[in-house]
N, C-alpha and C positions, 0 to 999 in steps of 0.2 A: 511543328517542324523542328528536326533538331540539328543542330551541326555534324560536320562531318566526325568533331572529336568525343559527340554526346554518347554513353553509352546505346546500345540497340535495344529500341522499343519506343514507347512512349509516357508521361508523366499526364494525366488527367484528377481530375476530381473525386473521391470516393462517392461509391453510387450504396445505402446502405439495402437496399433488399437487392441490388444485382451481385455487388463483392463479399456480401457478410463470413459465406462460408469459404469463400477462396483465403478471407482474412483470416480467420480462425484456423482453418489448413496450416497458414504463412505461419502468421504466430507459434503453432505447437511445434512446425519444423524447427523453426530459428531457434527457440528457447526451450527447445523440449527439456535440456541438463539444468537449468535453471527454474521450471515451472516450479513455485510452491502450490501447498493448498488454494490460495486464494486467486493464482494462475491459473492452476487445475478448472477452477469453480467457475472460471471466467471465461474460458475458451468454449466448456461445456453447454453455457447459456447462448453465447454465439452460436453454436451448431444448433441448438434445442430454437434457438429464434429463426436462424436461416431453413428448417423445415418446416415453421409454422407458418398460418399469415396475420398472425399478429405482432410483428417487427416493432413498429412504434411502441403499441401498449408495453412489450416486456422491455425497452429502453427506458420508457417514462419510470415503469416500477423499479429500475432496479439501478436509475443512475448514480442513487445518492450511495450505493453500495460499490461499484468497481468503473474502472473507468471505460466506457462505453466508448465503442469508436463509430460517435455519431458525426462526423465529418472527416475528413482529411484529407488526402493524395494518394494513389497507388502509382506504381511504375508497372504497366503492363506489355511483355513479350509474347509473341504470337496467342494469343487472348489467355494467356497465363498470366496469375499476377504474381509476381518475382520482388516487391517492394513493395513497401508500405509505412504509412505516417500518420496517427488518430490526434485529432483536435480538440482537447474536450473542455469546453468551456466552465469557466468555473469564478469564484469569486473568493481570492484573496486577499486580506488584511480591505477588508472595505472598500475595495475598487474592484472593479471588471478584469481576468487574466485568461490567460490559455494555458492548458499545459498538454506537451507535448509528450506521446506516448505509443508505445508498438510501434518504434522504428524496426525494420527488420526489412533485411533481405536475404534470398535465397543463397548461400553458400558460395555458388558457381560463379554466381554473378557479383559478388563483392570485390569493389578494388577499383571501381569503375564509375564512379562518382554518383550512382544512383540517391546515396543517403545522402548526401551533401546534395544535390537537386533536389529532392525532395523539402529537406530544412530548409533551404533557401525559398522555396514556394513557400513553405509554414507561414515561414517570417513576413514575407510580402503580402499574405493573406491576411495576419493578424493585423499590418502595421494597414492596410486599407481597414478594417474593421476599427480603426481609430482606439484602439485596444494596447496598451504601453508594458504591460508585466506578461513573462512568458514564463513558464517554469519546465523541467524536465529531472527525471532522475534516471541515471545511469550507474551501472554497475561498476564497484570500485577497481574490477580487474578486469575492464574492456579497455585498452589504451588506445585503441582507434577509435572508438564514441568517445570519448575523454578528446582527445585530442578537436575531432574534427568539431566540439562544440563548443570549447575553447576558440577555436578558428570564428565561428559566430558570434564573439563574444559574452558567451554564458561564463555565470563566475560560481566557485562555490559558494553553498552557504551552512551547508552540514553532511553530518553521514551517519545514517542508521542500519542497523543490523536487525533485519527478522528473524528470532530463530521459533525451531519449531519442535513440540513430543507429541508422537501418536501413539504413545505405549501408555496405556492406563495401570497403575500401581494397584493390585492387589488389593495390598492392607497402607493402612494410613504408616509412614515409620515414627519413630518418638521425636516430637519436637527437640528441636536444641537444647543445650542449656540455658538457665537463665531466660528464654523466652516462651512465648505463649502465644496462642493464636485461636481467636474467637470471633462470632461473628463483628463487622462493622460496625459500629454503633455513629448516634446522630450525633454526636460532640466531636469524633474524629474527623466529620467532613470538611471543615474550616484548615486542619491541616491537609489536609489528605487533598483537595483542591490544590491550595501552592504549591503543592508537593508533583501533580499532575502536571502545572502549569511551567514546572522546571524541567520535567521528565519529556513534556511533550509540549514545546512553544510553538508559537507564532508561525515561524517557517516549518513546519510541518502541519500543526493540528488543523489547519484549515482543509487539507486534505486527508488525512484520517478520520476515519468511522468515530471520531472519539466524539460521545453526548455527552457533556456534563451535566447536563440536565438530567439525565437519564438515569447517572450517578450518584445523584442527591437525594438525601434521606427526606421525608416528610412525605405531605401529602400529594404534593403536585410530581415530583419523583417517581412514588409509586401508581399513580393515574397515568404517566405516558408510558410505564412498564407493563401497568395495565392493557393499555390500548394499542403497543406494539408487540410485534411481534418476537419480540430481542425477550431472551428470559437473561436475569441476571444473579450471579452470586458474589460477596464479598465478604472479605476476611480480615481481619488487623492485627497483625503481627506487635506486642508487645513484648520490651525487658527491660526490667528492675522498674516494670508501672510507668514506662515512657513508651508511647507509640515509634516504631519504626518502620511500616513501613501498614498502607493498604494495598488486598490484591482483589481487580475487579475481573470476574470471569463472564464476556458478554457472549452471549451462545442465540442462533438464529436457524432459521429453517436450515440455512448451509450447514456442509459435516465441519464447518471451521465454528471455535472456541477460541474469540480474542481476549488475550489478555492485557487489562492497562496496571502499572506496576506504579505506585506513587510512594517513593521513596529518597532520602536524601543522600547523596554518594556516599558521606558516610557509615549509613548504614543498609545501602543496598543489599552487600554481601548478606548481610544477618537475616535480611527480609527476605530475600527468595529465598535462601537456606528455610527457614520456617513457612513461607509462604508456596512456592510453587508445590512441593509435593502434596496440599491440599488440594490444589485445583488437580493435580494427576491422580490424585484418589477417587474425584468427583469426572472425569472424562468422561463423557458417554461412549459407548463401543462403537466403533467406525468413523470418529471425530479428528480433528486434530488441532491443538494447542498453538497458538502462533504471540508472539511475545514483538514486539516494535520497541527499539531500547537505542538510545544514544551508542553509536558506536564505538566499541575499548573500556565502554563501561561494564566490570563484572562478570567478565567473561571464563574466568574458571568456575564461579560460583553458579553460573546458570549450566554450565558445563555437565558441572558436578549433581545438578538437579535433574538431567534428562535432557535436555535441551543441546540442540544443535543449529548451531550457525547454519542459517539457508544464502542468504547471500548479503551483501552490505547495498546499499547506494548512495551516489553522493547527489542532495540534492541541490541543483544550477536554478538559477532564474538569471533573467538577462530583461531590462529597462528597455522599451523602445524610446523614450520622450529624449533621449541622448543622440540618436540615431539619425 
């Protein structure tokens, strides 16, 4: 039952074979100017699940890849759903968390407190599930998600920039001066690891696709590249016979090719300059390149590679054990 001052309709539980494709609808409407490749890929498999009947099975296979929205809340108006909030449970820095994701409502309907009901449920729901870390990201140029989750207490904790090329290069162009580029070798992994672990920490990597395991030279490296389904390529940029930077190109049945970029601020610039135009020699046709890079970092120089800014986010986590 809601108050006289509630918006019209009502706030229930997500039901995942009765909502998936109302979700998936809601989603592409809201963020249609904003989908990346990995949007794209994501909405796709929602429609491709909500026609099939096997919903579980393609959640189980494909969680550890996008964020599935196997729980959370809709806000439903005459049996349309108009709002919506995914729950997706996850394990951060060694403890139990949630993070919160596909907030979105219809257009007409914003202004009226439906997202702010919604979070407020999240939150009530987590803090019963005796579950204390929340996380969420939002876009650095939405000031009303910014605000109203400030309002909940979420704080920053970073902001990254995905950008993205789907134009595959011809001919390879001349490497830089002074620099060189060949494959990876097994002595560059010890840097090429810290180098990863600065580019992409803690508060992020627990939810990026990022395996290091995956990324390690030797034996047990190439038996899980073996046995998965990820192909991979890597490259290392040297000058004057010092490593500057490694680029690891991981490619999957999806038309997306991520990129992880392990290199020191100093010489970032020098390493995509050498580096990215290999991986856009190497694009397969109908692909596209996606790059996760600390945000403000390098941004004429990936510019200058092909690459474009898709959107920023800043990402929030909020403590419940405070609360």
């Amino acid at each position: 039952m809601t108050s006289p001052s509630s918006p019209p309709g009502r706030l229930r539980p997500f039901d995942l074979r009765r909502d998936l494709a109302q979700v998936a609808d809601l989603v592409e409407s809201c963020f249609a100017e904003h989908l990346d490749a990995e949007g794209r890929e994501f909405v796709r498999r929602m429609r491709a699940a909500s026609r099939g009947s096997s919903v579980f099975g393609w959640a189980s296979a494909g969680a550890e890849r996008i964020s599935l929205p196997l729980n959370g809340f809709v806000w439903e108006l005459n049996g349309e759903l108009i709002g919506n909030l995914s729950l997706i449970p996850a394990y951060a820095h060694k403890r139990r968390a949630y993070l919160i994701a596909n907030v979105a409502v219809q257009p007409s309907h914003r202004q009226q407190g439906i997202a702010r009901a919604l979070t407020g449920e999240a939150l009530q729901y987590i803090r019963r599930k005796g579950v204390k870390d929340i996380y969420l990201q939002a876009r650095h140029d939405n000031p009303a998600a910014l605000h109203l989750y400030h309002s909940f207490g979420f704080s920053e904790q970073t902001r990254r920039t995905t950008w993205q090329c789907s134009q595959r290069l011809a001919s390879l162009p001349p490497t830089p001066d002074q620099a060189s580029v060949a494959p990876r070798r097994r002595d560059h992994w010890p840097q090429q690891q810290a180098w990863l672990a600065e580019n992409y920490p803690s508060q992020v990597a627990w939810h990026l696709p990022l395996d290091l395991k995956l990324l390690q030279p030797g034996f047990w490296g190439a038996l899980l590249r073996a046995l998965g389904e990820d192909r991979l390529r890597q490259w290392a940029a040297t000058q004057d016979d010092h490593l500057i930077g490694v680029l690891s190109a991981q490619s999957s049945p999806s038309p997306i090719v991520r990129l992880w970029l392990a290199a020191p601020p100093e010489h970032d610039e020098a390493a995509i300059e050498a580096l990215l135009p290999r991986a856009r020699a190497t694009l397969p046709r109908g692909h596209t390149l996606t790059l996760n890079y600390p945000a403000g970092r390098a941004n004429a120089a990936l510019q200058a590679a092909g690459f474009q800014p898709h959107h920023t986010l800043i990402w929030m986590h909020k403590s419940l054990a405070a609360s």
